[in-house]
C-alpha positions in Angstrom: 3.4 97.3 -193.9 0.1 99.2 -192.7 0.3 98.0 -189.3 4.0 99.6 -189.5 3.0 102.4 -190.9 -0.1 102.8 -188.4 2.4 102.7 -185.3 4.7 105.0 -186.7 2.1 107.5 -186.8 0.7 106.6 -183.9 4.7 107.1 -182.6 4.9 110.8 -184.3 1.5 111.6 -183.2 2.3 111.0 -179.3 5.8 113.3 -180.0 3.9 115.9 -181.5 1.5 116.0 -178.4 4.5 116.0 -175.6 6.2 118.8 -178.0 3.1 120.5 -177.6 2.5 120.4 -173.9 6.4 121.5 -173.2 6.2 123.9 -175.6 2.9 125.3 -173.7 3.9 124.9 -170.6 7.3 126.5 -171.2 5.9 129.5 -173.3 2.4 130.4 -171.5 3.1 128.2 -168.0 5.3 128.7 -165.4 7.8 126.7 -167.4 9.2 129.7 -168.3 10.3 130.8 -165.1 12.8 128.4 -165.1 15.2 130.7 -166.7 14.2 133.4 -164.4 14.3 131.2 -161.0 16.3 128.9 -160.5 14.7 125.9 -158.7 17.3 126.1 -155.6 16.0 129.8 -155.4 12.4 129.4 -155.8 10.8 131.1 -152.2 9.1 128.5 -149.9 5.7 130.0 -149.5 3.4 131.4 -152.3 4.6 133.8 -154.5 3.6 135.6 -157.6 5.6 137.0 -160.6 4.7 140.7 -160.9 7.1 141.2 -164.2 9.7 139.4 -166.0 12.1 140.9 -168.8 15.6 140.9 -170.7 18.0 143.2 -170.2 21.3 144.2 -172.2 23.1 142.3 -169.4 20.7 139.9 -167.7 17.3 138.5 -167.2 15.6 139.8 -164.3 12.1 138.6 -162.2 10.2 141.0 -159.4 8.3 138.6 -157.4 5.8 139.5 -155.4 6.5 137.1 -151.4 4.2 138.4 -148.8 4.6 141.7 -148.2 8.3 141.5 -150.2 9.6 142.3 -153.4 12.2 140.4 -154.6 14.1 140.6 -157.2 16.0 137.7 -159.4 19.0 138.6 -161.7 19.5 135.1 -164.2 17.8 133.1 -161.5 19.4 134.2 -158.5 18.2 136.3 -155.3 19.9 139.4 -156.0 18.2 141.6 -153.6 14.6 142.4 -152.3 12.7 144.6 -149.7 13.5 142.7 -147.0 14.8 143.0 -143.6 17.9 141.0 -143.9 18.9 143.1 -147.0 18.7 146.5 -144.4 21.2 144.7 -142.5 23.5 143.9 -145.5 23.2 147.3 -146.4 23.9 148.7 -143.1 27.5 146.6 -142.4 28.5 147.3 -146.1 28.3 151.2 -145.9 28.8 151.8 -141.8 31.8 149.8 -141.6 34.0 152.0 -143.9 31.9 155.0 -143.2 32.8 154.9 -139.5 36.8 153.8 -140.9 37.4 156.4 -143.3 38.9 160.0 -141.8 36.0 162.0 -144.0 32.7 160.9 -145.6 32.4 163.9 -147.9 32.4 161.8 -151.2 31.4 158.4 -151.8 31.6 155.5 -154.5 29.5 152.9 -154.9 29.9 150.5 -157.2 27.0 148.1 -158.0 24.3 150.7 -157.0 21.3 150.0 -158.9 18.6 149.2 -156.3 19.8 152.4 -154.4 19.7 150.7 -150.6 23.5 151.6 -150.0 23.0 154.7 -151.2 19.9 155.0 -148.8 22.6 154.3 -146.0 24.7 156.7 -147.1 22.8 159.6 -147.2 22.5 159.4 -143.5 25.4 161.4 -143.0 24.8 165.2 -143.3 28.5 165.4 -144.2 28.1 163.4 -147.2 28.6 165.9 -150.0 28.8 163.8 -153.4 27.1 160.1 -153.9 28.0 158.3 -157.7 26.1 155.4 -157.8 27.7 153.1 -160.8 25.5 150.6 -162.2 26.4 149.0 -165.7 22.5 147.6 -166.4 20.4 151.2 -167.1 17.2 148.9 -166.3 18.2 148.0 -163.3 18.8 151.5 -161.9 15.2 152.5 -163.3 14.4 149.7 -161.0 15.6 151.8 -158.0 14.6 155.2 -159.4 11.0 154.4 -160.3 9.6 151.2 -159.0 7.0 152.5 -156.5 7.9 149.6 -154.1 11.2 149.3 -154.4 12.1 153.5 -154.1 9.9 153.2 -151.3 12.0 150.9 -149.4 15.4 152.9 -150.4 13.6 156.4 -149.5 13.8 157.6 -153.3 17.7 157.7 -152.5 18.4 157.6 -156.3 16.8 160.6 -157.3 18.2 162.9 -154.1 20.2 165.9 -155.4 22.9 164.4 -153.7 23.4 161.3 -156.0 24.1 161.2 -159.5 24.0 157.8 -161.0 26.2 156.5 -163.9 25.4 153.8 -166.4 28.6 152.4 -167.3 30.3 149.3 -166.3 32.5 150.0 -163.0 36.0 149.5 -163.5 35.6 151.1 -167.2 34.3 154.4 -165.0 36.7 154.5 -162.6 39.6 154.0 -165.1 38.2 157.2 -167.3 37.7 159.5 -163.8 39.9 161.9 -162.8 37.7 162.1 -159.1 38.6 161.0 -156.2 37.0 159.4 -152.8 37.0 159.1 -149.1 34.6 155.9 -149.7 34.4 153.3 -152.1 32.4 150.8 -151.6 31.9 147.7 -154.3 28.8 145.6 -153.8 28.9 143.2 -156.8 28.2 139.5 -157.4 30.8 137.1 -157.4 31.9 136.3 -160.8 30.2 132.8 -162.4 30.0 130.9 -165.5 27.4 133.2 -166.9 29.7 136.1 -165.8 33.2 135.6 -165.8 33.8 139.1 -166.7 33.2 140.5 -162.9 36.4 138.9 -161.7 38.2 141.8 -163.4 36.5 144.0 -160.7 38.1 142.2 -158.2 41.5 142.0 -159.9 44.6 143.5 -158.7 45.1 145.9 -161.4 41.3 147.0 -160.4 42.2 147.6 -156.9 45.9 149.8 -158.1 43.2 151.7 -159.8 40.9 152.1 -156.7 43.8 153.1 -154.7 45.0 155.6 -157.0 40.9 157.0 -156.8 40.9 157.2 -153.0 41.4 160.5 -150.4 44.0 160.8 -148.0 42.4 158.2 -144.7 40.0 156.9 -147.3 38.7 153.4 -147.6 37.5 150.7 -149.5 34.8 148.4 -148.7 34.0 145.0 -150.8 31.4 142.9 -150.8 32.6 139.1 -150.5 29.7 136.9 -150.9 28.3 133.8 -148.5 31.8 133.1 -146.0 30.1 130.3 -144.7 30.3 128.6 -147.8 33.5 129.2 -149.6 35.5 131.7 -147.1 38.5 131.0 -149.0 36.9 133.5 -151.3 36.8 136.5 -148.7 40.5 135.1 -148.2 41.8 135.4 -151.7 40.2 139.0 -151.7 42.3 140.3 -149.1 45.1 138.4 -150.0 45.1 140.2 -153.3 44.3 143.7 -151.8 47.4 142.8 -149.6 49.2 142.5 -152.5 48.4 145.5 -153.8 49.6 147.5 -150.4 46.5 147.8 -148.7 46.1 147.0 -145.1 42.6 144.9 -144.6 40.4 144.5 -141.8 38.2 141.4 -142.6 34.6 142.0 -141.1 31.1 140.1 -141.7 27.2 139.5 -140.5 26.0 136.6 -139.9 21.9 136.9 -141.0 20.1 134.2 -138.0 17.3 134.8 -140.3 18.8 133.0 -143.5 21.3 131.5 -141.7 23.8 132.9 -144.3 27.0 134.8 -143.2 28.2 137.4 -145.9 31.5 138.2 -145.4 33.7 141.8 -146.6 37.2 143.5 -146.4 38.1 146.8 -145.3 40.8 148.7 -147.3 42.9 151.2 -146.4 46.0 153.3 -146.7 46.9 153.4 -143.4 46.6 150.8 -140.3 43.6 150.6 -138.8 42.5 149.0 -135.2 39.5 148.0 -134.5 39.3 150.9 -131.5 39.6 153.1 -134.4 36.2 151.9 -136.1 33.6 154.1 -134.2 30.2 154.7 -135.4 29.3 158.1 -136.6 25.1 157.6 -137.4 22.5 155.7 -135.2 20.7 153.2 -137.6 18.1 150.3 -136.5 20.3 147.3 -137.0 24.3 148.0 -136.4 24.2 149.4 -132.9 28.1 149.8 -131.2 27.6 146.2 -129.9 26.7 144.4 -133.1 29.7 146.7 -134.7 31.8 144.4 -132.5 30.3 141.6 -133.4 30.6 142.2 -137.0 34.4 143.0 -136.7 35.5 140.3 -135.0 35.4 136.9 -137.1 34.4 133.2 -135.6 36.7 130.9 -135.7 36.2 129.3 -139.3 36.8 132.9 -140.9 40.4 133.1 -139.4 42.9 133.0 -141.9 45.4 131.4 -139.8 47.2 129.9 -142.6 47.6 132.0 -145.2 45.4 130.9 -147.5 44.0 132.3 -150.7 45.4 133.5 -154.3 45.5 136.9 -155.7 43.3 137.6 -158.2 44.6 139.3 -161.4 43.3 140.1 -164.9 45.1 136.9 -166.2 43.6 134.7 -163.9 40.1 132.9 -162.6 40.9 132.7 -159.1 37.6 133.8 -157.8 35.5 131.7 -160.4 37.6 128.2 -159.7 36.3 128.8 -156.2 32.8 129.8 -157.2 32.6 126.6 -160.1 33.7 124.1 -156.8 31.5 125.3 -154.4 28.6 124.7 -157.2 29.7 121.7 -158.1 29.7 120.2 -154.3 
């Protein structure tokens, strides 16, 4: 009976010790940064965690890579100072900017770290930016991070701008404004999220269409192509739906070896020819323009594919859940 006894504690005593370690490591090592970086994420080369913290709507990391700042929404690269985020931000704005008949006001949806809204302020004819961001925090971030308003030029706090802290489609809804661009640069909708399809959603994009200037345009962000294009496909197919004619377009990053993939919207037919660039910037000369607007073979929607999107429906997540799950 004491030797059972004996072992038993001897058996609790050897629990309590690995309880302790996790709980160590998880609370004062880098355990914990498993909820902020996911290990698929986690940069290649030294890096070091400036600040971690909660948010109403997410958890977010700045970590420190080199010379680079990036920053981690729930354990995903969301953005960072980097060059390969210029050129995201430079084919997201310039593409409808050069589309749309005026650039006088502009839309952005998702605008917290302020690099679109960098880009758009290029244009002296730009009279009104709104940048919508639904997590206040996050557009702190872009307003008062010394690194980070350094790299978007302090774009955020220009008298131009006026940033809103409301969730996107709920803004839009309640506006009586309207726009020559809108341009919406949000994550794809995911298990932790499923709440962003409705920004993609039909019903969103009759409400975007009812916001825009005669000639205006939309531009929308449709995540990694190379991965799951049938997502950039059930995009347009839905704007389709919704009367809009689309001009696929994306960039190809031969740094990450990702290719992010968008749709131009607009009210009225547009040809390539009629996409000129109105701004010089470093990256998206005339010649990558072309490149950009004209899609590799694996892009081309040659059969139709894709499902609209709609309030009612998680076309967008199913896609999202089985490229995960591959």
């Amino acid at each position: 009976m004491d030797e059972l006894m004996w072992l038993a504690i001897g058996a609790a005593a050897v629990v309590i010790v690995e309880a302790s370690v996790y709980f160590y490591w998880i609370i004062w090592g880098n355990g914990y940064l498993i909820t902020y970086i996911n290990d698929s994420q986690r940069p290649q080369q030294n890096f070091k965690v400036l600040q971690t913290f909660h948010t109403s709507t997410q958890k977010i990391a700045l970590v420190e890579v080199g010379e680079e700042v990036w920053v981690y929404s729930n354990g995903e690269i969301m953005f960072g100072t980097k060059q390969d985020e210029n050129e995201y931000a430079e084919v997201i704005v310039h593409v409808p900017m050069a589309a749309a008949k005026e650039a006088k006001r502009i839309l952005i949806i998702g605008g917290g770290g302020g690099i679109s809204v960098r880009e758009a302020l290029r244009y002296e004819e730009v009279e009104e930016i709104i940048a919508v961001d639904i997590d206040e925090e996050m557009m702190n971030l872009g307003k008062s991070f010394d690194r980070l308003v350094s790299f978007n030029d302090g774009a955020l706090n220009h008298h131009k701008v006026k940033t809103k802290i409301e969730d996107g489609r709920r803004f839009v809804e309640q506006s009586q404004e309207t726009w020559d661009v809108i341009i919406v640069d949000i994550p794809e909708p995911t298990e932790r999220c499923p709440s962003l399809s409705r920004l993609f959603s039909l019903e969103f994009y009759h409400e975007l269409k009812e916001h825009l200037n005669p000639g205006g345009v939309l531009s929308i962000a449709c995540s990694t192509v190379n991965l799951m294009p049938e997502y950039m496909w059930s995009i347009e197919k839905t704007l389709k739906e919704c009367g809009f004619f689309t001009s696929p377009f994306h960039n190809f990053s031969n740094k990450t070896g990702v290719d992010w993939g968008y749709i131009l919207a607009s009210t009225l037919p547009l040809e390539p020819d009629d996409i000129q660039l109105k701004v010089t910037t470093p990256f998206l000369t005339e010649g990558r323009l072309r490149d950009v607007l004209e899609l590799p073979y694996y892009l081309m929607n040659k059969e139709n594919q894709g499902m609209v999107q709609t309030d009612q429906n998680t076309v967008l997540l199913d896609i999202v859940r089985k490229e995960l799950n591959n």
